[in-house]
Structures are given as structure tokens and as C-alpha cells.
C-alpha positions as a Markdown table, in Angstrom:
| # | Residue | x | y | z |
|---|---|---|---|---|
| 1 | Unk | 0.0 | 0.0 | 0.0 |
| 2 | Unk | 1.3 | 3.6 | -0.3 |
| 3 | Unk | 2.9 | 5.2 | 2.8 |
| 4 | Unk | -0.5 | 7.7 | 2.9 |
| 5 | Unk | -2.8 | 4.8 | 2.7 |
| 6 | Unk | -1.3 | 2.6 | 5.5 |
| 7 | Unk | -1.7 | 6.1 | 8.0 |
| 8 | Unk | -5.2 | 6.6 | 7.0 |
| 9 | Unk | -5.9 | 2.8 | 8.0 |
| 10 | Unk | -3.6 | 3.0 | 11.2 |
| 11 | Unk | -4.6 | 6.7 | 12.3 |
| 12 | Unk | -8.3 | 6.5 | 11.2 |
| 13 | Unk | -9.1 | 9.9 | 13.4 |
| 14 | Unk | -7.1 | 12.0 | 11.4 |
| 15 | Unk | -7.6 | 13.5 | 8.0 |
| 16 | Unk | -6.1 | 12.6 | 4.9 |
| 17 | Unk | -4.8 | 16.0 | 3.9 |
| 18 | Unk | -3.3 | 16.4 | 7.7 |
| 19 | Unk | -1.8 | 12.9 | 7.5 |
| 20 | Unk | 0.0 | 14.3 | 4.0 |
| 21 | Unk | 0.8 | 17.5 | 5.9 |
| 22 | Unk | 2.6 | 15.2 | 8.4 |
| 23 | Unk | 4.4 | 13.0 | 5.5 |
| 24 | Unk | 5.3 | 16.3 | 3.9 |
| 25 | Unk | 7.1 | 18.0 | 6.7 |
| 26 | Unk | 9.1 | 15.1 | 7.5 |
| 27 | Unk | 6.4 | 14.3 | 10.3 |
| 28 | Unk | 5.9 | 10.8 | 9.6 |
| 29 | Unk | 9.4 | 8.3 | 8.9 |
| 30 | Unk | 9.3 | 5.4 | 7.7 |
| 31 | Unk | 11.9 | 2.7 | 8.8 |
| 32 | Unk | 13.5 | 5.7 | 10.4 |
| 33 | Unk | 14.0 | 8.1 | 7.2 |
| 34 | Unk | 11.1 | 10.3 | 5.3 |
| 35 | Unk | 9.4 | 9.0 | 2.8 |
| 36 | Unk | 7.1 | 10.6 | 0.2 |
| 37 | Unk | 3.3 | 9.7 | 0.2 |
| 38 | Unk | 3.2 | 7.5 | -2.6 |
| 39 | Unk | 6.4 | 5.4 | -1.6 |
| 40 | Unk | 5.2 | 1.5 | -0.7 |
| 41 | Unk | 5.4 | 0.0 | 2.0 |
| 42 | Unk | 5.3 | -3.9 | 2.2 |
| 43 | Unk | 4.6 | -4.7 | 6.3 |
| 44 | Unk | 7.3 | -5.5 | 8.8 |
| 45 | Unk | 8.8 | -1.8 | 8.3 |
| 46 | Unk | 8.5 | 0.8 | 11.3 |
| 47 | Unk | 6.7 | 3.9 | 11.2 |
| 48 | Unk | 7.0 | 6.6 | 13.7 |
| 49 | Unk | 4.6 | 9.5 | 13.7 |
| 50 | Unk | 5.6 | 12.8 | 15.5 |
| 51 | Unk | 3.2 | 16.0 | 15.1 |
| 52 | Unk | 2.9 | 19.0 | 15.5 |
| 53 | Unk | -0.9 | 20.2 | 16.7 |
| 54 | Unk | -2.2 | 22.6 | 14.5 |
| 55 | Unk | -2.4 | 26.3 | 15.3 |
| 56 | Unk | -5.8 | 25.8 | 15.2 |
| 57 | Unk | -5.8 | 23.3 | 18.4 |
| 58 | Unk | -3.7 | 25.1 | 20.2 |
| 59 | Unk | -5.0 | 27.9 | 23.1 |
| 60 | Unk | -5.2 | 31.3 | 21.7 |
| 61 | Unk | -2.0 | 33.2 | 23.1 |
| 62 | Unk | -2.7 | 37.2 | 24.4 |
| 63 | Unk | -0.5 | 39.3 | 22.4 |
| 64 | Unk | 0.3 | 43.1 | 23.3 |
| 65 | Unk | -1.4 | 44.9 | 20.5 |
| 66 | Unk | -2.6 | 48.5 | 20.4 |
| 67 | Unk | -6.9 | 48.9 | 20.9 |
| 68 | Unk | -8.4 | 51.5 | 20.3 |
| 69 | Unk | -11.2 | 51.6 | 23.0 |
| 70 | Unk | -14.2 | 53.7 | 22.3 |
| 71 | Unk | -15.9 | 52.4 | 25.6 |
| 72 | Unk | -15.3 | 49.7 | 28.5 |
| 73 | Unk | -17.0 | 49.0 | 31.7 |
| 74 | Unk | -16.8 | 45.6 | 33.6 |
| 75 | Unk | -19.5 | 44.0 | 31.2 |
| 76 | Unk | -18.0 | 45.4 | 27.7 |
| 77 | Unk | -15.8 | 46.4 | 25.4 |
| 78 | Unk | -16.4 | 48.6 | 22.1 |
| 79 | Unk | -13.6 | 48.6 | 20.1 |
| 80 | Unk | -13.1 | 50.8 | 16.9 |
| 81 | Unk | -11.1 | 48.5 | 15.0 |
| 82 | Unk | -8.4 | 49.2 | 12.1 |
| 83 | Unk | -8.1 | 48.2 | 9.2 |
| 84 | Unk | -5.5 | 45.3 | 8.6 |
| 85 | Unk | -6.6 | 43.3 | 11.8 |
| 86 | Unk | -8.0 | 40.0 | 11.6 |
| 87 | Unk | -10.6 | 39.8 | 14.2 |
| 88 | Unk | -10.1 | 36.0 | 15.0 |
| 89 | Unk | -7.2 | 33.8 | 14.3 |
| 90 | Unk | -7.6 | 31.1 | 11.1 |
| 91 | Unk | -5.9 | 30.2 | 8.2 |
| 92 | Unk | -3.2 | 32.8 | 7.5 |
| 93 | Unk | -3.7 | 34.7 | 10.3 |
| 94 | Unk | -3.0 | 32.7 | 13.8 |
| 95 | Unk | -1.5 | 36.1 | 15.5 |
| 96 | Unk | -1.9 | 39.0 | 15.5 |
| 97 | Unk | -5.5 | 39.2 | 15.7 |
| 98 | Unk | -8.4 | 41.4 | 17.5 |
| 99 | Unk | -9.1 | 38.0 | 20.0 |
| 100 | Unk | -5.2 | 37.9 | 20.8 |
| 101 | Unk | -5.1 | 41.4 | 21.8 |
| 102 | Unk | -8.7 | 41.1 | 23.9 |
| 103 | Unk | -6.8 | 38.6 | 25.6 |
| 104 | Unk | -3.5 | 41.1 | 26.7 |
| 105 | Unk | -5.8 | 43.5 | 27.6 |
| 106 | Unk | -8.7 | 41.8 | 29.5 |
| 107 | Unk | -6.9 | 38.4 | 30.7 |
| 108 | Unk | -10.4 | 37.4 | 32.4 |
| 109 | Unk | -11.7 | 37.0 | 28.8 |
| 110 | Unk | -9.7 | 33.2 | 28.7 |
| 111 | Unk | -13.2 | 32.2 | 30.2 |
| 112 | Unk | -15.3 | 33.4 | 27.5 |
| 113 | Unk | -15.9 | 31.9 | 24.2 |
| 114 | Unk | -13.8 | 33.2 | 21.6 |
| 115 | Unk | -13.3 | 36.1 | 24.2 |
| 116 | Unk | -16.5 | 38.0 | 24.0 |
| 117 | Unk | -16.6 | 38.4 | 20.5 |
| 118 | Unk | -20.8 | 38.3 | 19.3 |
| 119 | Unk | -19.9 | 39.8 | 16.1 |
| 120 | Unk | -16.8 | 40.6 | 13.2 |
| 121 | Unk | -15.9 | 42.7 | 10.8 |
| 122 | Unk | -13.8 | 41.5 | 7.8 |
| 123 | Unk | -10.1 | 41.9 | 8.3 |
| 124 | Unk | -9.4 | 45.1 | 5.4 |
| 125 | Unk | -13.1 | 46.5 | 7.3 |
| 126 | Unk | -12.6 | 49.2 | 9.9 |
| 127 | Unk | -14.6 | 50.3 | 12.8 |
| 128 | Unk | -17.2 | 49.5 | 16.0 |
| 129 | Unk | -17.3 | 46.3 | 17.0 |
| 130 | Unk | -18.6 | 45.1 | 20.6 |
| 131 | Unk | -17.1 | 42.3 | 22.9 |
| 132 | Unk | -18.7 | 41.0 | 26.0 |
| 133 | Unk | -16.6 | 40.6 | 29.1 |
| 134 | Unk | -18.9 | 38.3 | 30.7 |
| 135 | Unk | -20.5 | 35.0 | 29.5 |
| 136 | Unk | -24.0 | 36.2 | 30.8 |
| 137 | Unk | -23.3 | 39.6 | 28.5 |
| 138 | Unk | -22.4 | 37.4 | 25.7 |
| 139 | Unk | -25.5 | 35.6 | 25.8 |
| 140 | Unk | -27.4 | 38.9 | 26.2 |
| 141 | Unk | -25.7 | 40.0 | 23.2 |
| 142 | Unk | -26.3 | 37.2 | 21.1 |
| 143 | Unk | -29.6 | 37.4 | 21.5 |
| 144 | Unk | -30.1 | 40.9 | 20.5 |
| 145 | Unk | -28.6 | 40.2 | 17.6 |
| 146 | Unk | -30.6 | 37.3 | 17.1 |
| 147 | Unk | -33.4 | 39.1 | 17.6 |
| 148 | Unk | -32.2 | 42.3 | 15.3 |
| 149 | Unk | -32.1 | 45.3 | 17.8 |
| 150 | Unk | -28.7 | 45.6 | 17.4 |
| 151 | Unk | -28.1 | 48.7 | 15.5 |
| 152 | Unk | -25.1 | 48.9 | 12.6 |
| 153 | Unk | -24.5 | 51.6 | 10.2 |
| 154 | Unk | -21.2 | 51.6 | 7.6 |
| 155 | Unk | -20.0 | 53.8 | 5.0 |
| 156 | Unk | -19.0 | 52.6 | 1.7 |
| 157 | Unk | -17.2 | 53.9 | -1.3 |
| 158 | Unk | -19.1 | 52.3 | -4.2 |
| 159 | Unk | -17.8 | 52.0 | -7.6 |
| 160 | Unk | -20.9 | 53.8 | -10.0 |
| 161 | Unk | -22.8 | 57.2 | -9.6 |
| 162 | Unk | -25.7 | 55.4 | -7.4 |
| 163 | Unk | -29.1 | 57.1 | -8.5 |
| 164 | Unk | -31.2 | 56.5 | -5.0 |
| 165 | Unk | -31.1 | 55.0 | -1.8 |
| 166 | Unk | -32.7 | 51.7 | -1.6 |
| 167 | Unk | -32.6 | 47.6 | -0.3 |
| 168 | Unk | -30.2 | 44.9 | -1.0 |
| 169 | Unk | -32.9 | 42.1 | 0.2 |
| 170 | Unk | -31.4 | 38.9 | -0.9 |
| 171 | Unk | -29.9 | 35.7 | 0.5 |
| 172 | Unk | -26.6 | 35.2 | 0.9 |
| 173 | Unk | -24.6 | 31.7 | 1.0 |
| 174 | Unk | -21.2 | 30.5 | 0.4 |
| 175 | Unk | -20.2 | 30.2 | -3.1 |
| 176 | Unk | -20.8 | 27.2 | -4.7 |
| 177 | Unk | -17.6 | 26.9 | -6.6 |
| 178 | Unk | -15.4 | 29.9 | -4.9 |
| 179 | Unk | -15.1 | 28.3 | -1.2 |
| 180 | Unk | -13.4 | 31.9 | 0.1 |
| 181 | Unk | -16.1 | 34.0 | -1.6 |
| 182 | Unk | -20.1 | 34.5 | -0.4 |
| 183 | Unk | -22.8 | 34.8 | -3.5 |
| 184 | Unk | -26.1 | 35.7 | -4.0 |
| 185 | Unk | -28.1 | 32.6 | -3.4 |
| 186 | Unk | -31.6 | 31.6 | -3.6 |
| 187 | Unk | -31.0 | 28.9 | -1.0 |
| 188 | Unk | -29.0 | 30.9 | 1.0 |
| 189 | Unk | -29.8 | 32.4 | 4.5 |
| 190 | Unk | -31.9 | 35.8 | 4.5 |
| 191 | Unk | -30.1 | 39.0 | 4.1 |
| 192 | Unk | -31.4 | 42.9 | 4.0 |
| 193 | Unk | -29.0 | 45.8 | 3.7 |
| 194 | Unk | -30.6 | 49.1 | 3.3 |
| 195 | Unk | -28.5 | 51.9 | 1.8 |
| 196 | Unk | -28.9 | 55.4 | 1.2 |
| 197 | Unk | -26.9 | 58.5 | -0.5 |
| 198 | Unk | -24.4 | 60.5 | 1.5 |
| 199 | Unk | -22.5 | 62.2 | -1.4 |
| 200 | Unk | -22.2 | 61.8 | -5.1 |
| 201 | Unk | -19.4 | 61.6 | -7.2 |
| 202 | Unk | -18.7 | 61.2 | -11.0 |
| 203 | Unk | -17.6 | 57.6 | -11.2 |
| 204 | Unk | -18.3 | 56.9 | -7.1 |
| 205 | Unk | -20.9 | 57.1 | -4.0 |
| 206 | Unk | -20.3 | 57.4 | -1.3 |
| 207 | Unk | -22.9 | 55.2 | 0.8 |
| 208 | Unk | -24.7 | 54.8 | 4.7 |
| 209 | Unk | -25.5 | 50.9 | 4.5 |
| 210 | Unk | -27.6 | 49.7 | 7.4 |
| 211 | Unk | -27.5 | 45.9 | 8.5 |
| 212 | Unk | -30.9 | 44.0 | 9.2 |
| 213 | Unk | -29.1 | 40.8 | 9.2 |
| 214 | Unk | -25.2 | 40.2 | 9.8 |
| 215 | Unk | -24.2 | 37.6 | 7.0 |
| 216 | Unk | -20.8 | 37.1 | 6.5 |
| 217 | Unk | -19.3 | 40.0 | 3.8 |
| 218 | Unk | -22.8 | 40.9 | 3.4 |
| 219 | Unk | -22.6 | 44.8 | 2.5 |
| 220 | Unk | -20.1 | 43.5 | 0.1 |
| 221 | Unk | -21.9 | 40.8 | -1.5 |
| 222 | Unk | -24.9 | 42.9 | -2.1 |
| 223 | Unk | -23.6 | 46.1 | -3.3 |
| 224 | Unk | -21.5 | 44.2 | -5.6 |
| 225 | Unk | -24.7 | 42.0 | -6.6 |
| 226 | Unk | -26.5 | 45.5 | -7.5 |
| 227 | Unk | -23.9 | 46.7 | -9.5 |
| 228 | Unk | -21.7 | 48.8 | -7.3 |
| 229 | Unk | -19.2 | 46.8 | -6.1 |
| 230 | Unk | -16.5 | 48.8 | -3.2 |
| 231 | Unk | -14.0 | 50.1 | -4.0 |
| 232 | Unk | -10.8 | 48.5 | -3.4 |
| 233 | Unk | -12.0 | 45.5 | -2.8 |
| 234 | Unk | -10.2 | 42.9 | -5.2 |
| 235 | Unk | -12.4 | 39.6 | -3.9 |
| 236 | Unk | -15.7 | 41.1 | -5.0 |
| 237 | Unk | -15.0 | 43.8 | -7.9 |
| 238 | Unk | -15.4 | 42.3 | -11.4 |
| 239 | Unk | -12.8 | 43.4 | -14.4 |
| 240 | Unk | -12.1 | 47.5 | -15.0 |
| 241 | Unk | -14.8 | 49.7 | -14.1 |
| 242 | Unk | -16.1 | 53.1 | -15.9 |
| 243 | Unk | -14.0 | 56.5 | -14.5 |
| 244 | Unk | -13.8 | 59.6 | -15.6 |
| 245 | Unk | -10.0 | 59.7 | -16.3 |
| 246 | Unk | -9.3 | 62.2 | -13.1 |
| 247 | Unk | -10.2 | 59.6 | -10.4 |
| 248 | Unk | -8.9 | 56.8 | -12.4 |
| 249 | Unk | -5.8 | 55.9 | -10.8 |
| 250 | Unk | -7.0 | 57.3 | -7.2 |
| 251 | Unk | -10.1 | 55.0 | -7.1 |
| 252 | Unk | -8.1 | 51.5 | -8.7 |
| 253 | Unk | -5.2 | 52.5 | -6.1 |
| 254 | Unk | -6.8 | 52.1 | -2.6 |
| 255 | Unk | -5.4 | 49.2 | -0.9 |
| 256 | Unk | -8.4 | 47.6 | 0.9 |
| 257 | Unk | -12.4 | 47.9 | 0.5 |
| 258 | Unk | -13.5 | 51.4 | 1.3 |
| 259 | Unk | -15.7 | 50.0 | 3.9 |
| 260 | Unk | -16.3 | 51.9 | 7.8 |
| 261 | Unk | -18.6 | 50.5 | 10.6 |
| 262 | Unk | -19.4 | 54.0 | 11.7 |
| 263 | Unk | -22.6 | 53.5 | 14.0 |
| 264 | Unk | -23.2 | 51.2 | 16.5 |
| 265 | Unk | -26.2 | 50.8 | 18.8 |
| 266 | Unk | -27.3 | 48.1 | 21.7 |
| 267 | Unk | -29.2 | 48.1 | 24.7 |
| 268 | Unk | -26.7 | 47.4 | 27.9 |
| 269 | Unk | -27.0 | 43.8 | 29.4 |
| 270 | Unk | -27.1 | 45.0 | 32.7 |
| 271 | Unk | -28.4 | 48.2 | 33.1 |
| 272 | Unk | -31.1 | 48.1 | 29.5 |
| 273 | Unk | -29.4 | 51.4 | 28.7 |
| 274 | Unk | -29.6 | 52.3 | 24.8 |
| 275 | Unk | -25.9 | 53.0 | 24.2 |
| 276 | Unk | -24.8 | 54.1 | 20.6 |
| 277 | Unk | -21.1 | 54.9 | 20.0 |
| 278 | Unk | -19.5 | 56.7 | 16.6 |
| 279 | Unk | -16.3 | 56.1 | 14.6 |
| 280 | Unk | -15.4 | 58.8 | 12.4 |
| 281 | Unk | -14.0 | 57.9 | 9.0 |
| 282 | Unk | -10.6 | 56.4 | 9.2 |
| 283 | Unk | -7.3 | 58.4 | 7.5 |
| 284 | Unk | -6.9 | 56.4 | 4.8 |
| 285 | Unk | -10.5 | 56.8 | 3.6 |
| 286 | Unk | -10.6 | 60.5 | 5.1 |
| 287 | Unk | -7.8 | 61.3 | 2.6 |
| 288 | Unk | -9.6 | 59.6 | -0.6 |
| 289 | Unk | -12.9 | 61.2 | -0.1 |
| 290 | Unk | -10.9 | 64.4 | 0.1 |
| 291 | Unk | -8.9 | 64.4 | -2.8 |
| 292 | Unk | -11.9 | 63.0 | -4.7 |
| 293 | Unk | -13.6 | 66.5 | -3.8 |
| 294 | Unk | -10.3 | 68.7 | -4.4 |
| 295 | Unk | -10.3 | 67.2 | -8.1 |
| 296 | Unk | -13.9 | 67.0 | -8.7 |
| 297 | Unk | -16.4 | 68.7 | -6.7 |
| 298 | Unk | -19.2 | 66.7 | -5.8 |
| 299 | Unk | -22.5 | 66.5 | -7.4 |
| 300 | Unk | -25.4 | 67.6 | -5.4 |
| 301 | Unk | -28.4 | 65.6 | -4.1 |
| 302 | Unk | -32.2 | 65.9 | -3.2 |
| 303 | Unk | -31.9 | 62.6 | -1.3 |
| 304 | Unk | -32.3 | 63.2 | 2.4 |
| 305 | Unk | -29.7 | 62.0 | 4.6 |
């Protein structure tokens, strides 16, 4: 049988691909030397396995990275996160995360699932995001989410001079060839995004999206399903798109989706408060929307904001 084969029968509990993984990395010897995965083996020989545990299996480590806090008291945490940090770890991104930091700064949170997160933003998305310091606020939390009270506005650079405000009201699933991307789906899970104008450009709008639901890369998905994908963003934007030749290479060159949680609302697990916190606009997107308007002024609109 080949060397692969006679793990998978021997270590039935483990995967195929993380059995290769082993054999590949030198992991896995066979008669004392590595062999490759399709080498025979006869019977009689020895094999000694030796892993390593994947990152994944292993307890999330606390890491001494910079928050920006917009608010903490001993039940939460509302963080205004930047752009560039992956909010929990995974493939690619093990540290360095949001979760690692939580755990530097709020050591209790060890005892909370996936310390207190309830919600995410997308790594290259900025802005408010809320952790729960407690398990009994976590549960609280969930459930308003569950239940839709929780309040979440974003502003979006979209490619395309957007004509009115409207809603994105369609499902949302993983793509069914594309395992990294979400799609528009009939079968998918329900999704409503409601967007309306907050300036016009030639070529670009700039957007207020409100969430009903919180599907994973939802805003995206759906303004890219209606035809006005963000800007920057290189997983959902399709081929060139129409510029005037001015904001051309301004609009193509932004690093990451033009995309800022700006608003968030909740009602306090403990007290029943209505909080409601505010990110401005981050630099990076600060300074686009600006030179945008030093090279084209913008276009008026009757739309109310």
C-alpha cells in the first residue's frame, strides 16, 4: 500500500490531507528516514509518527497589541477596530489578531468563548465592533442580535454614480464553486442591507448601509450583486470599471475595501441602557474622499440624509 494509505488505516481519526501534511514535513518516517506519500510499504517496516498540533488546536495566546477603545465597563468592550486586523485567528492569520489582543488586555476574557466576541468585521473593514466581558453579557448580546435590535451603520465607497437610496434584500450563502467568496443565493440564508446617499461623485458614491441581518461579507456581496461593487475591494469587484479619467488611478489604487462601521447601537445587558457609539472615517479613507472632492467637486443631491 502507499505510505498515505497505511496512516489513513492506522490513524483512522485524522484526515487525509493532515496525514500528508505530516508526511510532507518530514512528520511521519518510515523505517527511520522520510518517505514521500506515494512510496510502498510492504509490512514489517516501522513507522514513527511525531506532530505537531495545529495552530488551530492550540489555546489562543494574548498578544500586546494596540486597541483603540471607544468604551469599556466591567460587562463590555467597544472597540473601533483598524483596518489590517483580523478579528479571530484562522488560516493565514493565527497572531496577530483582535481575540489575541482582547486577551493582553482583558486576561479574564480566557473564560469566555472566543473572548466576548458576538460579532466581526472582515479583516481590510474598519470600525465598531462590541465584545462581551462576561458570559452572561455574551448571551445577552447574542440574543439581540438574534433578535435584530442591534443597531449597525457603515459607509462605503461604491464604484458607479448610485441614482437613490434603496434595499439589498437577498440571500446570501457561500459560493458554490469559490469556497473563500459568499454569493447571492436563492437557497441561501436571509439578508437585508438598506443603503442610502451621503455624497455623489462622478464615477463613485459614497454610501450609509444599514444591516438587518449580519451575514458574512454581506454589505459587500450585495452592493456588488447591485452593480456597485467597493472600491478596493479585489475579492468582489469584477474586471475595469467606468471613471472619468481624473479619479482613475486614485479610485483602482486604494489598498483595501472602502468600507467603515461607523454607528453602532445596543441596549446594555445589565443596566437596559440604549448605548450608541461613533467612529469617524478612518485616514486612509478621510484622505480619498478628500482628494476625490479637491479634483472633482461633488455633485449635489435631493436625497435626504
Amino acid at each position: 500500500m502507499r505510505f498515505d494509505q497505511v496512516l489513513a488505516k492506522l490513524l483512522p481519526e485524522y484526515s487525509r490531507s493532515r496525514l500528508q501534511e505530516w508526511i510532507a514535513a518530514g512528520q511521519a518516517s518510515l523505517d527511520g528516514a522520510g518517505a514521500a506519500a506515494k512510496q510502498k510499504v510492504w509490512g514489517g517496516e516501522t513507522i514513527v509518527v511525531q506532530p505537531q498540533s495545529h495552530p488551530a488546536e492550540q489555546p489562543h495566546q494574548a498578544e500586546d497589541i494596540a486597541l483603540d477603545i471607544v468604551y469599556e465597563d466591567d460587562t463590555l468592550l467597544v472597540v473601533n477596530k483598524h483596518a489590517g486586523l483580523a478579528v479571530h485567528p484562522g488560516s493565514g492569520n493565527w497572531e496577530g489578531t483582535l481575540l489575541n489582543a482582547l486577551l493582553h488586555h482583558a486576561p479574564q476574557l480566557e473564560g469566555v468563548p472566543r473572548a466576548g466576541i458576538v460579532h466581526r468585521l472582515d479583516k481590510d473593514t474598519s470600525g465598531l465592533l462590541v465584545v462581551a466581558k462576561t458570559l452572561t453579557a455574551q448571551t445577552a448580546l447574542v440574543r439581540q442580535l438574534q433578535e435584530r435590535s442591534v443597531k449597525r451603520e457603515y459607509l462605503a465607497l461604491v464604484w458607479g454614480e448610485v441614482r437613490h437610496g434603496g434595499t439589498a434584500d437577498m440571500p446570501i450563502g457561500r459560493h458554490p464553486t469559490q469556497r473563500v467568496k459568499m454569493a447571492a443565493l436563492e437557497n441561501g440564508k436571509p439578508a437585508v442591507t438598506y443603503y442610502q446617499i451621503e455624497e455623489k461623485f462622478p464615477s463613485c458614491t459614497l454610501l450609509r448601509c444599514r444591516l438587518e441581518t449580519g451575514r458574512t461579507h454581506q454589505i459587500r456581496v450585495h452592493l456588488a450583486h447591485i452593480g456597485h461593487p467597493l472600491v478596493g475591494d479585489s475579492v468582489y469587484l469584477k474586471g475595469a470599471q467606468k471613471c472619468v479619467p481624473q479619479l482613475r488611478g486614485l479610485l483602482h489604487g486604494f489598498p483595501r475595501q472602502a468600507l467603515h462601521a461607523t454607528r453602532l447601537a445596543l441596549e446594555h445587558p445589565v443596566s437596559g441602557e440604549l448605548m450608541e457609539w461613533h467612529a469617524p472615517l478612518p485616514q486612509d479613507m478621510q484622505l480619498l474622499l478628500q482628494r476625490i472632492r479637491e479634483i472633482i467637486s461633488p455633485r449635489p443631491t435631493n436625497e435626504p440624509a
